[in-house]
PAZAPA-4460 file (N, C-alpha, C; in steps of 0.05 Angstrom, whole numbers, plus 32768, in hexadecimal, padded with zeros to 4 digits):
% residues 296
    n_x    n_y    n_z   ca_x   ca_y   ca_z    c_x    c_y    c_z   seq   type   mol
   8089   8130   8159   8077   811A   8155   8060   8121   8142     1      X     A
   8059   8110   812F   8046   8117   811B   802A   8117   8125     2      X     A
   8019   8125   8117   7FF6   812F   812A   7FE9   8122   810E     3      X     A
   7FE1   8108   810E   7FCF   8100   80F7   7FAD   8108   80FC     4      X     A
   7FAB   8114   8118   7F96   8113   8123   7F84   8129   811E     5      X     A
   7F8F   813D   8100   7F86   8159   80FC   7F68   8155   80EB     6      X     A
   7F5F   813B   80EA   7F4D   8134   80DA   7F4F   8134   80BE     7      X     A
   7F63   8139   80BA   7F69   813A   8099   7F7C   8123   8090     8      X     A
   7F62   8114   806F   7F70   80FB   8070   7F88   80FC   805F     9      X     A
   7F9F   80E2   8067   7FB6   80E6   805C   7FBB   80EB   8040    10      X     A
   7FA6   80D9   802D   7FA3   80D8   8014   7F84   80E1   8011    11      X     A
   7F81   80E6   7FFD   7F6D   80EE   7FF2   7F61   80F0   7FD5    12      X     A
   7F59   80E3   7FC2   7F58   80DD   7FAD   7F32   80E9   7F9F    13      X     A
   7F3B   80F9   7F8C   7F21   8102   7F7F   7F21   810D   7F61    14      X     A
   7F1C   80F3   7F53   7F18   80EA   7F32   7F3A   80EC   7F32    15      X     A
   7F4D   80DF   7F3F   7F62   80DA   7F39   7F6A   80D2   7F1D    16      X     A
   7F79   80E3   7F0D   7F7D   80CF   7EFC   7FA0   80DA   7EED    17      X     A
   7FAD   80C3   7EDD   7FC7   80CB   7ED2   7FC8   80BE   7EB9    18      X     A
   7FD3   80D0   7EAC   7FD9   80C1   7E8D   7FF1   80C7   7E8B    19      X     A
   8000   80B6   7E7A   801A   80B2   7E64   8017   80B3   7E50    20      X     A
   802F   80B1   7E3E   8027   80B1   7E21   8014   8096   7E12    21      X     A
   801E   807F   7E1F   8010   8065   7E1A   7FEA   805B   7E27    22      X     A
   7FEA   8075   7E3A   7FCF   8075   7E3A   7FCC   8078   7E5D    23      X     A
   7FB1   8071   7E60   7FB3   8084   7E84   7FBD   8068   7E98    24      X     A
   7FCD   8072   7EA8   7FD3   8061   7EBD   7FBB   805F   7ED9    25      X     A
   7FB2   8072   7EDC   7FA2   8076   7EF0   7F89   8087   7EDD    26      X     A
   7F6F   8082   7EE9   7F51   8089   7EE1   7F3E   8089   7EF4    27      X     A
   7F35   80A2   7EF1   7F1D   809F   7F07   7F21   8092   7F1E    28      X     A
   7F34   809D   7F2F   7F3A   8090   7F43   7F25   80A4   7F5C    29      X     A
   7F1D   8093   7F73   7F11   80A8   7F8E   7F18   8098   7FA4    30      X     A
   7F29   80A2   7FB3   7F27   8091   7FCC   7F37   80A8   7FE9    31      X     A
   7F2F   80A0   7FFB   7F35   80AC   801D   7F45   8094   802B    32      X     A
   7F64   809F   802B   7F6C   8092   8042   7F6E   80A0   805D    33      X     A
   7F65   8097   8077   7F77   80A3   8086   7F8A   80A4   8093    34      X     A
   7F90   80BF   80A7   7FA5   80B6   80A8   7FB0   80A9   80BE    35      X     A
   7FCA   80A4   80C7   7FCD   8086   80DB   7FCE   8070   80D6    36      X     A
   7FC4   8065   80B9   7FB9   804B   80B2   7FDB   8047   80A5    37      X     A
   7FD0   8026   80A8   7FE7   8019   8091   7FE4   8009   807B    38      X     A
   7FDD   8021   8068   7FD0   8014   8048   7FE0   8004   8036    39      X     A
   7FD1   7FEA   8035   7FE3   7FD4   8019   7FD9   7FDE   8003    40      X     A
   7FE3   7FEA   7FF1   7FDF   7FF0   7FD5   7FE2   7FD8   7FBE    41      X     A
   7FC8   7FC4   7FB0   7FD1   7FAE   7FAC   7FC9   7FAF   7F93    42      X     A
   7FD6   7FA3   7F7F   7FCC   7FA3   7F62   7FE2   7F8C   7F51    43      X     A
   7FDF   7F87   7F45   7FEB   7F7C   7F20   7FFE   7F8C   7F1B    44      X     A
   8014   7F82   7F0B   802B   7F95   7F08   8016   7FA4   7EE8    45      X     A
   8026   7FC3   7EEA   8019   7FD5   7ED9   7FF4   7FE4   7EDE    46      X     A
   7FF3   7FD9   7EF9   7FDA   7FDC   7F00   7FD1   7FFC   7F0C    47      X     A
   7FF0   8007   7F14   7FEB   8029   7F17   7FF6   802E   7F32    48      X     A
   8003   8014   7F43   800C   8018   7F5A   801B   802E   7F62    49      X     A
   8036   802D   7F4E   8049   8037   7F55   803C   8059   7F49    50      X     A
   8031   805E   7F38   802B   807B   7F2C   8016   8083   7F40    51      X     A
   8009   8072   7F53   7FF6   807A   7F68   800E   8088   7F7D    52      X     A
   801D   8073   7F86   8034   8080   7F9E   8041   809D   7F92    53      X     A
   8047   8098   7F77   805A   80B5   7F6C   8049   80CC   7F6D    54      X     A
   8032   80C4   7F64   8019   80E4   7F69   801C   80ED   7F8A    55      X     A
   8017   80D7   7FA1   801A   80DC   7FB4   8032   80EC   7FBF    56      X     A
   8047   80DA   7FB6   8063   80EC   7FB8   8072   810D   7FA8    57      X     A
   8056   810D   7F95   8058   812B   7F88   8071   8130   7F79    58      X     A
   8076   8111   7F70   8086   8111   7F58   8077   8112   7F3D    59      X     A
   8068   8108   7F3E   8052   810A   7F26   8038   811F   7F29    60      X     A
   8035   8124   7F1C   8014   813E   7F17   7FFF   8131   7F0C    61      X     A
   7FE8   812F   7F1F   7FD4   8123   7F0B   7FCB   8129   7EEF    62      X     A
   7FC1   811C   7EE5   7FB2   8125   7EC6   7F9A   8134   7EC2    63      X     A
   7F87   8127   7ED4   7F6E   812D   7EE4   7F78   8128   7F05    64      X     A
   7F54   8139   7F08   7F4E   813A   7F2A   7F64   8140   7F3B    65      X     A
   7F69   8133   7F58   7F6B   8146   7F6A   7F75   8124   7F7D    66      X     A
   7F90   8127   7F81   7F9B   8115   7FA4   7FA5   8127   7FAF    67      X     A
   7F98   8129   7FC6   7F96   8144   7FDF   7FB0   8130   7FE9    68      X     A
   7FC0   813B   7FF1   7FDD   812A   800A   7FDC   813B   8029    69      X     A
   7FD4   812A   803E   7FD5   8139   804E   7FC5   8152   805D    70      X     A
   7FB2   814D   803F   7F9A   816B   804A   7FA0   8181   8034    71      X     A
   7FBC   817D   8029   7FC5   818B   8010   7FC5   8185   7FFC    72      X     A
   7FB9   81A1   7FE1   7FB2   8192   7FC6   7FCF   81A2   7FBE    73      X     A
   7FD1   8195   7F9C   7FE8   81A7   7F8F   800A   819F   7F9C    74      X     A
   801B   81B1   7F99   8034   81AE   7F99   8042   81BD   7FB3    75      X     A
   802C   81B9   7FCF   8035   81C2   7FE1   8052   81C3   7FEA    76      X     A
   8066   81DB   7FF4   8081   81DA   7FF7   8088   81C7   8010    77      X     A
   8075   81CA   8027   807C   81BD   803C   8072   81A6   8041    78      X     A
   8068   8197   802E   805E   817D   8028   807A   8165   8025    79      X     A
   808C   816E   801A   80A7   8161   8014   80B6   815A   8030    80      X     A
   80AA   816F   803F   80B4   8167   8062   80AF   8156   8068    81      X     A
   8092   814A   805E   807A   8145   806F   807A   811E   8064    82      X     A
   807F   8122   804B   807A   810B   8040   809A   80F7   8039    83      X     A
   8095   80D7   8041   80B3   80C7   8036   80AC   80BD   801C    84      X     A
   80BF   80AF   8013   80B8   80A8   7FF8   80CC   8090   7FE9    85      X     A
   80CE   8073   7FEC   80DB   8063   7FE7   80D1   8059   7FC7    86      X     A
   80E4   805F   7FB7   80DE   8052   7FA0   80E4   803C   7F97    87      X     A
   80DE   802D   7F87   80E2   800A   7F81   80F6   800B   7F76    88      X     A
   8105   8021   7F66   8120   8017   7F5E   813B   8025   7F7D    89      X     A
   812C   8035   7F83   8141   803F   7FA7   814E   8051   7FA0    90      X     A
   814F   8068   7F8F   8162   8074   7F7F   8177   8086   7F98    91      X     A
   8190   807E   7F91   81AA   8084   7FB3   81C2   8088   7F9E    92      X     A
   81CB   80A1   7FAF   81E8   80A9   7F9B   81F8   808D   7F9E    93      X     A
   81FE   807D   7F8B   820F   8069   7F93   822A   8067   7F94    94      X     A
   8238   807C   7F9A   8253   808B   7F9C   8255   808E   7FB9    95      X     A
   8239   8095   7FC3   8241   80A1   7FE8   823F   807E   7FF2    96      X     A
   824E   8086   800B   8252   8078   801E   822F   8070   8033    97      X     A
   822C   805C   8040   8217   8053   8053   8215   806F   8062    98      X     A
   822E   8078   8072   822C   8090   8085   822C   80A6   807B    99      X     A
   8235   80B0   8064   8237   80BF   8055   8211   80C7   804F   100      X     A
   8207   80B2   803D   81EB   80B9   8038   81D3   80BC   8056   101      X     A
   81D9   80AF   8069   81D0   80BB   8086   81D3   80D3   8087   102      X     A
   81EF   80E0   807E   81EE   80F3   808E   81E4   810B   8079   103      X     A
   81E6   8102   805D   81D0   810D   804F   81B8   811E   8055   104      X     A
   81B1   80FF   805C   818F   8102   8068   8190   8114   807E   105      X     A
   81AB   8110   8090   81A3   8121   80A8   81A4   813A   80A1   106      X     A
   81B6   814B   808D   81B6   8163   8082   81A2   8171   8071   107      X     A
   818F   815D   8069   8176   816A   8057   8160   8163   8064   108      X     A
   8168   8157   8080   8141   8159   8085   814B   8163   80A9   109      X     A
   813F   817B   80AB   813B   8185   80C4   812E   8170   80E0   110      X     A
   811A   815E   80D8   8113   8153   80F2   811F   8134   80F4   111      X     A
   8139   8131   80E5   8142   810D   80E1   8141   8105   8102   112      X     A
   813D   80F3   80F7   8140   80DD   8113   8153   80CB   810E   113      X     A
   8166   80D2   8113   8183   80B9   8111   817A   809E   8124   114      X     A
   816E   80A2   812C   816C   8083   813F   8155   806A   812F   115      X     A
   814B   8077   8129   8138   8065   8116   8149   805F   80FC   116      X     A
   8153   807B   80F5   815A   806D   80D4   8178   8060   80DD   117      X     A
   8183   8060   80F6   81A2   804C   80FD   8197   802D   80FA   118      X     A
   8179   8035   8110   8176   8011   8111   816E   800E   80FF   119      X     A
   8167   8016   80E5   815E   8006   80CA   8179   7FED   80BC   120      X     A
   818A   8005   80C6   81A7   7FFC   80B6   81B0   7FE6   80CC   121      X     A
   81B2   7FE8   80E5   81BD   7FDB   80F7   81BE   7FBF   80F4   122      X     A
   8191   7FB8   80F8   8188   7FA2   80E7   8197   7F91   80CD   123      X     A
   81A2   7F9F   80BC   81AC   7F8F   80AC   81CD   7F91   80AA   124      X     A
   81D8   7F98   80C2   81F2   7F97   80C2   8201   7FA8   80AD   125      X     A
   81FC   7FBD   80A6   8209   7FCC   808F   8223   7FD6   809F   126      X     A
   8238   7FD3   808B   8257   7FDC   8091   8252   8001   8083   127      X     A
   8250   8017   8096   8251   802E   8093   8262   8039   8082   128      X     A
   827D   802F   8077   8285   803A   8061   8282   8025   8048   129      X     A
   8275   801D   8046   8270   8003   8030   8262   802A   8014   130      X     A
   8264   801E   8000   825C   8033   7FED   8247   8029   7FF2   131      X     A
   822E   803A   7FE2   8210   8030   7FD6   8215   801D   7FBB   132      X     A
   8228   8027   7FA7   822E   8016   7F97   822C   8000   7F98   133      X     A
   8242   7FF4   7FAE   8241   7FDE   7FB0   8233   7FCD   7FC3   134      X     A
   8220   7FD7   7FCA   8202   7FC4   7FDB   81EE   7FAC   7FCF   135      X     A
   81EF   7FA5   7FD7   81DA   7F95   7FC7   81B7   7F9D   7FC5   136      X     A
   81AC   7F90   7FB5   8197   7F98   7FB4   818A   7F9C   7FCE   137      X     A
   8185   7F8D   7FE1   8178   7F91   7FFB   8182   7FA0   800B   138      X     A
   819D   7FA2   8008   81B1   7FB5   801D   819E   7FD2   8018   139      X     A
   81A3   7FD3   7FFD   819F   7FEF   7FF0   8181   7FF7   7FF0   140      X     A
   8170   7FED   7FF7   8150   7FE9   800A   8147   7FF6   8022   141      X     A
   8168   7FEB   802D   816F   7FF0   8050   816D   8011   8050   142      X     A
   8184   8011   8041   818B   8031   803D   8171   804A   8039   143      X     A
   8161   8039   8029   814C   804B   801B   813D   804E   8032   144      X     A
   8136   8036   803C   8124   803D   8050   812B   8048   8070   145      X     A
   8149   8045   806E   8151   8051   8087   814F   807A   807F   146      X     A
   8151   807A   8064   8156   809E   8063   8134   80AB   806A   147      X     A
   8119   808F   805A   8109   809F   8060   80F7   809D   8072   148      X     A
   8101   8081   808B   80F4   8086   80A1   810B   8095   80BA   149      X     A
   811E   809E   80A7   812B   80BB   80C3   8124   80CC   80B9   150      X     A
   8118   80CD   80A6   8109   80F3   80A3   80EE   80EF   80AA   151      X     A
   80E5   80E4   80B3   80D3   80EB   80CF   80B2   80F0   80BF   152      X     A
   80B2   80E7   80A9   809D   80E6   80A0   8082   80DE   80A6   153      X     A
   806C   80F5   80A6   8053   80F4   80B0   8044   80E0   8096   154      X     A
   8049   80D8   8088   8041   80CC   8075   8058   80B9   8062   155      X     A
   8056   80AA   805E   806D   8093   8052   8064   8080   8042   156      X     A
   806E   8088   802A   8062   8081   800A   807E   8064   8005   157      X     A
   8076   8048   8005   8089   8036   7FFA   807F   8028   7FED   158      X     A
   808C   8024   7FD0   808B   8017   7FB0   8097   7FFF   7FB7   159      X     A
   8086   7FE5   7FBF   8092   7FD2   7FBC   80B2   7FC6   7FC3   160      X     A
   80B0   7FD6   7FE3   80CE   7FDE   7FF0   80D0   7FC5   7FFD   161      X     A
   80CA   7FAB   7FFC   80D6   7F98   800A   80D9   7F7D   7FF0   162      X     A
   80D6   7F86   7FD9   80DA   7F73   7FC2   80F5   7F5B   7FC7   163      X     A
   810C   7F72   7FC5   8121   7F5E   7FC7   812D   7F52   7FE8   164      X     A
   8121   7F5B   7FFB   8125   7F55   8009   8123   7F31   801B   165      X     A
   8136   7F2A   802A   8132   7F10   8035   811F   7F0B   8042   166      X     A
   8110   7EF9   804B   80FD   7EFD   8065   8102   7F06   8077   167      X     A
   8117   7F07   8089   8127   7F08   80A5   8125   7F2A   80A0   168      X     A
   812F   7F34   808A   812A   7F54   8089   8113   7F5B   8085   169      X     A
   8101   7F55   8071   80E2   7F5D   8075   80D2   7F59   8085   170      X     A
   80DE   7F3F   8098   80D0   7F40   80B2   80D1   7F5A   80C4   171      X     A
   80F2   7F61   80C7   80FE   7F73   80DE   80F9   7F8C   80D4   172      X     A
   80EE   7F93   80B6   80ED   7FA4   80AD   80CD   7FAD   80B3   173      X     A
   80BA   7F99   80AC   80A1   7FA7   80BB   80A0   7FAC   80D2   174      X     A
   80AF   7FA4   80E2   80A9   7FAB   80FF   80B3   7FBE   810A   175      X     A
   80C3   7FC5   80F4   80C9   7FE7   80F6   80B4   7FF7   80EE   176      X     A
   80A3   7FF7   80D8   8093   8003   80CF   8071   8003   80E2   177      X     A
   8073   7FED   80EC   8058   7FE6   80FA   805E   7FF9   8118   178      X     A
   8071   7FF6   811C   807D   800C   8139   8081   8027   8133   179      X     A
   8084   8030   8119   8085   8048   810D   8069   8054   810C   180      X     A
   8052   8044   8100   803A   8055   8103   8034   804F   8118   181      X     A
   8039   8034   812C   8026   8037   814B   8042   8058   8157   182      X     A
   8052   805B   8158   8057   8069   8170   8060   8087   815E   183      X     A
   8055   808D   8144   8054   80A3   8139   8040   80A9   8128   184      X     A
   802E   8094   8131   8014   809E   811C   801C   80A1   80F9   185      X     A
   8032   809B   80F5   803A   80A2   80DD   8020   8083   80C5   186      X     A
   8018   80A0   80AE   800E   8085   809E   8025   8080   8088   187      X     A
   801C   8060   8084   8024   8053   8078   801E   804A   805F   188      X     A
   8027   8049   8048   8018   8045   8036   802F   8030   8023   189      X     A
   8028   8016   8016   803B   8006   800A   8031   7FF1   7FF5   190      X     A
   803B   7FF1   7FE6   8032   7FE3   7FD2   8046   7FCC   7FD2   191      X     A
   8036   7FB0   7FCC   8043   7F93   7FCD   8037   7F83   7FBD   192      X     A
   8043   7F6E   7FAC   8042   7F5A   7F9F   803E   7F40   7FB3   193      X     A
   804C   7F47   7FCD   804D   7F26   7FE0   8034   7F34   7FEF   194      X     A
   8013   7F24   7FEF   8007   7F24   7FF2   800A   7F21   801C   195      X     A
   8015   7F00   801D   801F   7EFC   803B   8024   7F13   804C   196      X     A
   8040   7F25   8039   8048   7F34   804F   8030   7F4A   8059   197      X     A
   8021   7F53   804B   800B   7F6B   804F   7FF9   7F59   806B   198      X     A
   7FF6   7F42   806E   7FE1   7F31   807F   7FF3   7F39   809B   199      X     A
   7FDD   7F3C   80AA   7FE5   7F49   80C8   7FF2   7F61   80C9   200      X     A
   7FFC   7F6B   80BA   8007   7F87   80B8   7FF3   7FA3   80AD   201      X     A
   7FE3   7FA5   8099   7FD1   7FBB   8093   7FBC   7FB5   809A   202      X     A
   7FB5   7FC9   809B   7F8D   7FD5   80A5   7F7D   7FD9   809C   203      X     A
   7F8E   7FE8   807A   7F83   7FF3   8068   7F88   7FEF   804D   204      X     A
   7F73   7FF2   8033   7F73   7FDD   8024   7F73   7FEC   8004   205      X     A
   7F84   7FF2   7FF4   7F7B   8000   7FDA   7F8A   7FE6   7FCA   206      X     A
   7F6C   7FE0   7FB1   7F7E   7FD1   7F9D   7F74   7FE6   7F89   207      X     A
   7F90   7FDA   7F77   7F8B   7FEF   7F56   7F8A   7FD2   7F4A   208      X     A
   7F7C   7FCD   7F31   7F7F   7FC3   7F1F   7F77   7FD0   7F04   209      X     A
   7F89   7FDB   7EEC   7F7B   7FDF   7ED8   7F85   8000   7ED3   210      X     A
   7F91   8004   7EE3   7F8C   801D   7EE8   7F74   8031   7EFE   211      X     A
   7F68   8020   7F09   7F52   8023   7F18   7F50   801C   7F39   212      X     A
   7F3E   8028   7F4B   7F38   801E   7F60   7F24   800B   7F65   213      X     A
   7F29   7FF5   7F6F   7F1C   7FDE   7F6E   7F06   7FDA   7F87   214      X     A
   7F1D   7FDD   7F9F   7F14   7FDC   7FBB   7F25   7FF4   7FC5   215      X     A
   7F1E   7FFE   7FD9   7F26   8011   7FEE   7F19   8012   800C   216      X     A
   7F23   8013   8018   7F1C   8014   8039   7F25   8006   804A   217      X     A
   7F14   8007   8062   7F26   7FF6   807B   7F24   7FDD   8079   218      X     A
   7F39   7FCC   807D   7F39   7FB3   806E   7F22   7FA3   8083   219      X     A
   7F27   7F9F   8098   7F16   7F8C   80A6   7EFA   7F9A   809A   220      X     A
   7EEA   7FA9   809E   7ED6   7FB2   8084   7ECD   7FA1   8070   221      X     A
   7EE8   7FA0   8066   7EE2   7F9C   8049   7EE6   7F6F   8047   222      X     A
   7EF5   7F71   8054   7EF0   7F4C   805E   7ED6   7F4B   8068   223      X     A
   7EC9   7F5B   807E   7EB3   7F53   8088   7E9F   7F55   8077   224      X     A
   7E9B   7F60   8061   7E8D   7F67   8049   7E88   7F52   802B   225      X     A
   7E9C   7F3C   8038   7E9F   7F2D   8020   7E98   7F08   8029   226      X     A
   7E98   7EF7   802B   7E92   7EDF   8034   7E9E   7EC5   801F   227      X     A
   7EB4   7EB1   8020   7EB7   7EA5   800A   7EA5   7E90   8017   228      X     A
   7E9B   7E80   7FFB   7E81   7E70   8000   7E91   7E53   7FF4   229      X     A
   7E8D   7E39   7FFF   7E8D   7E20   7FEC   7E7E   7E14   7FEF   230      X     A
   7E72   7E01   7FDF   7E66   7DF2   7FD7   7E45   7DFF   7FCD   231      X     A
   7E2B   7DEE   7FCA   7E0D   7DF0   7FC1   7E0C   7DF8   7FA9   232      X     A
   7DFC   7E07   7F9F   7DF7   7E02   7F82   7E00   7E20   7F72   233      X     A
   7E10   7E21   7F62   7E1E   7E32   7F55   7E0A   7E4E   7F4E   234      X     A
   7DF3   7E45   7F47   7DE0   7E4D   7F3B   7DCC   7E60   7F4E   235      X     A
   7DD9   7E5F   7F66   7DC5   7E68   7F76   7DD8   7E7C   7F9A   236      X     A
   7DE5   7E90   7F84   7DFB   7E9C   7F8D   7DED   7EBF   7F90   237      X     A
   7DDA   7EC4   7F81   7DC5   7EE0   7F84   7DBB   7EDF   7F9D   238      X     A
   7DB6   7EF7   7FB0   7DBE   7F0E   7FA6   7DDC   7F1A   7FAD   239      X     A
   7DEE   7F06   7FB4   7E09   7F0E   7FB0   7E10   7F1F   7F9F   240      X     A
   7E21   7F2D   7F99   7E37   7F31   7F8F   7E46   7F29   7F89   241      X     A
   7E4E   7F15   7F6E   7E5F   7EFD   7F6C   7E79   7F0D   7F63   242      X     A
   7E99   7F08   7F71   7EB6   7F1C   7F66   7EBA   7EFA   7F5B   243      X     A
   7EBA   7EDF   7F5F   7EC7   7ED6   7F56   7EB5   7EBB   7F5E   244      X     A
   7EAC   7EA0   7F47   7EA2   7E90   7F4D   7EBB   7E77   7F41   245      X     A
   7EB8   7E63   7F43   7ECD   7E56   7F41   7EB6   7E30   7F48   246      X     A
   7EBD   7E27   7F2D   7EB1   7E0A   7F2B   7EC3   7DF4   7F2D   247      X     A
   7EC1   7DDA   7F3E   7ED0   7DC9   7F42   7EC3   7DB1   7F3D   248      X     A
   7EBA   7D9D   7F2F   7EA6   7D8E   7F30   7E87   7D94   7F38   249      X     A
   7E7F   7D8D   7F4B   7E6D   7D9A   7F5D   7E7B   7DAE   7F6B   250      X     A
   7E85   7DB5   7F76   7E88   7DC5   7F84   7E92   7DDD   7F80   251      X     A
   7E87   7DF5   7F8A   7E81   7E0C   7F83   7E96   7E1D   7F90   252      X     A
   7EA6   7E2A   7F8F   7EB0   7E40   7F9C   7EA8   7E61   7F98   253      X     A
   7EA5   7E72   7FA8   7EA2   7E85   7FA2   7EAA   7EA0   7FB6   254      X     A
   7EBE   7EB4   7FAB   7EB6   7ED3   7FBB   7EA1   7EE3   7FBA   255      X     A
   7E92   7EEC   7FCE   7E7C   7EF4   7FC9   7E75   7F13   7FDC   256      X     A
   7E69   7F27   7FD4   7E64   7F42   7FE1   7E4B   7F34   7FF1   257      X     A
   7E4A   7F36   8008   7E2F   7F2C   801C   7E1C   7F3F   8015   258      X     A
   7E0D   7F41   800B   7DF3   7F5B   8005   7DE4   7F48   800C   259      X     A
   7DD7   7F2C   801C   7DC8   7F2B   802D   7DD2   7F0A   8035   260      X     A
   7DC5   7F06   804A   7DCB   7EF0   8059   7DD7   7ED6   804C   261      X     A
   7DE4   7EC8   804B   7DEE   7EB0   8044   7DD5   7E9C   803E   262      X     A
   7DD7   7E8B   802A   7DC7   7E71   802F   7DD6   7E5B   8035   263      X     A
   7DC2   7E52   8046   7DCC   7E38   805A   7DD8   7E23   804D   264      X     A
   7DD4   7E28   8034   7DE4   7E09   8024   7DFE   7E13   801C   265      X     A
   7E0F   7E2A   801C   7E24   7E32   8021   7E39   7E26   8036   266      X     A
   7E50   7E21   8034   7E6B   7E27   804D   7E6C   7E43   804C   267      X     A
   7E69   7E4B   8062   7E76   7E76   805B   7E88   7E79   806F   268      X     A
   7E9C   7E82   8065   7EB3   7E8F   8074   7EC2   7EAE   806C   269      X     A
   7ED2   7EB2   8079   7ED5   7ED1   8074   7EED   7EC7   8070   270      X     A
   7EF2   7ED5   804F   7F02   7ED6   8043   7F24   7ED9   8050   271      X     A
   7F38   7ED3   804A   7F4E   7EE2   8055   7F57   7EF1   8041   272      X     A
   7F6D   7F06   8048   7F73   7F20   8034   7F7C   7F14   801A   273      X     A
   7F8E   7EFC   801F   7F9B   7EED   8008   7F87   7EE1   7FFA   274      X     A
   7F68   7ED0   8000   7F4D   7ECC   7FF5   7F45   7EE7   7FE2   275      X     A
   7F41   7EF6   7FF8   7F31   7F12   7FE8   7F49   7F1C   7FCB   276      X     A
   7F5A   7F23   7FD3   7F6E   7F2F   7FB8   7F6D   7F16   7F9C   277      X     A
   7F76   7F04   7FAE   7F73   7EF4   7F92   7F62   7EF1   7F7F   278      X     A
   7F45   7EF3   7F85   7F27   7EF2   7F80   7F26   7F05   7F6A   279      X     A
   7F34   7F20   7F83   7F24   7F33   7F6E   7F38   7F37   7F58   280      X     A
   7F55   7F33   7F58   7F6B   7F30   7F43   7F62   7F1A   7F2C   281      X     A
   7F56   7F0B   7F32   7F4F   7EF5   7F22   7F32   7EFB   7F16   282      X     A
   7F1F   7F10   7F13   7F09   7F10   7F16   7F08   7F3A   7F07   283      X     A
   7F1B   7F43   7EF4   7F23   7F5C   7EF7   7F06   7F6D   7EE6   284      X     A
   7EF7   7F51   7EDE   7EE7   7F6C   7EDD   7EC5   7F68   7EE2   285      X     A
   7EC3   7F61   7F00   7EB4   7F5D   7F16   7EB1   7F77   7F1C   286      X     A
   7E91   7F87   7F1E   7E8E   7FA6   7F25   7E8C   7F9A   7F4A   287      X     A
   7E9C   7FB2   7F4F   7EA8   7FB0   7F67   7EA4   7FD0   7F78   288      X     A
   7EA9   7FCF   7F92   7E9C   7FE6   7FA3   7EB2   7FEF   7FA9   289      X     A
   7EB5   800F   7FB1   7ECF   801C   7FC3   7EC9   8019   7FE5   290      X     A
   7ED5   802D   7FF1   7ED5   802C   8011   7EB7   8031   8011   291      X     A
   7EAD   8047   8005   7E9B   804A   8015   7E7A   8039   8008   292      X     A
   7E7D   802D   7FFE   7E6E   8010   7FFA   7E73   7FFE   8008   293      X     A
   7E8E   7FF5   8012   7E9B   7FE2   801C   7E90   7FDD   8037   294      X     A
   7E95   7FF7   8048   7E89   7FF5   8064   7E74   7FF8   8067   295      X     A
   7E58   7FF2   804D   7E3D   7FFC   805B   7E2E   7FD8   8062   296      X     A
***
């Protein structure tokens, strides 16, 4: 059973940064996750999502600074134990068989748990000698995610792993994952385009846009931190923090950082997650706070 409880956070980010030849994907990045949590990683396509998860997964080497994994910096050996890693294209010998690649997994990772990664497959009815070849896109999802939640991972890195999937499976599929960190503490970490599915499922909140960190921290935090406002006079939105104002005739809409009490000629409500993202996606270059602004 995994011990997230060593005080050491899962991720850890300080002046993060990665470049390519076309220029940096990631900059000046700082952020603390811990661990246990189940982080939505949310951004714009090209925004640094997926090169955030690959640093984590120690497929990639930063350019600059420093993502500690686990309490570990660098190219730790027993970190590969430690960490899963689902990538957005699923990469699976597509020659082996469904049982065949299980039993893969069961041969290269010492602590598998065949019962978790059976019911991944179970769920979607997979015929055990069917090739990988010939799966379909979602089948072949199943697979991915059945190899890297039976290796028993204290940490679990997923690239936009429910894209092709139906609802009926991304339903049955978080509820594997939501029972995976409640009854193994395991964190979670996932990057998504369907805003919906992240609502009632994460805790925890990193957007990239730009290459950059936008927001970070505990999400209820970071909702309680923000207030969308309608109606009164456009003009009289200080000392807010305006991420996003929005004019409709008279009427005013706005996301707003609470840095002091509301005025009474406001509607104020607290944003929902799908409110807040859109705001600040629509709004990219609004100076904006990390976690630890977020919760003061």
């Amino acid at each position: 059973m995994n011990n997230p409880t060593d005080g050491q956070p899962a991720l850890e980010a300080v002046g993060l940064g990665r470049r390519y030849r076309g220029g940096w994907a990631l900059r000046n990045c700082d952020f603390s996750l811990p661990a246990g949590r189940i982080c939505g990683v949310v951004g714009p396509n090209g925004a640094g999502k997926s090169t955030l998860l690959a640093l984590g997964a120690r497929l990639l080497a930063p350019t600059e600074g420093e993502l500690r994994v686990l309490g570990e910096a660098g190219n730790t050996p027993d970190l590969r134990r430690r960490v899963g890693f689902v990538a957005q294209d699923k990469p699976l010998y597509p020659r082996l068989t469904v049982a065949e690649t299980l039993r893969l997994g069961r041969e290269l990772n010492p602590d598998w748990d065949h019962r978790t990664a059976q019911r991944v497959l179970d769920q979607g009815q997979l015929d055990p000698k069917a090739r990988i070849g010939s799966l379909s896109g979602g089948q072949r999802t199943r697979v991915a995610l059945a190899l890297a939640l039976g290796k028993g991972p204290e940490l679990l890195l997923l690239d936009e792993p429910m894209a092709d999937l139906d609802p009926l499976a991304r339903h049955q599929l978080m509820g594997i994952l939501m029972a995976e960190a409640a009854e193994r503490g395991t964190t979670i970490v996932l990057s998504s385009h369907i805003l919906t599915e992240l609502e009632g499922v994460i805790d925890h909140l990193l957007l990239v846009q730009s290459g950059r960190i936008r927001l970070a921290g505990d999400l209820e935090q970071i909702l309680d931190a923000h207030r969308l406002l309608t109606g009164g006079d456009g003009s009289r939105l200080a000392p807010h923090t305006v991420v996003e104002r929005r004019s409709t005739g008279r009427t005013t809409t706005a996301l707003v950082r609470t840095d002091a009490p509301v005025d009474g000629s406001w509607e104020s409500s607290r944003p929902t997650l799908e409110d807040l993202l859109l705001s600040y996606l629509r709004s990219p270059q609004t100076d904006t706070a990390t976690d630890r602004e977020a919760a003061a």
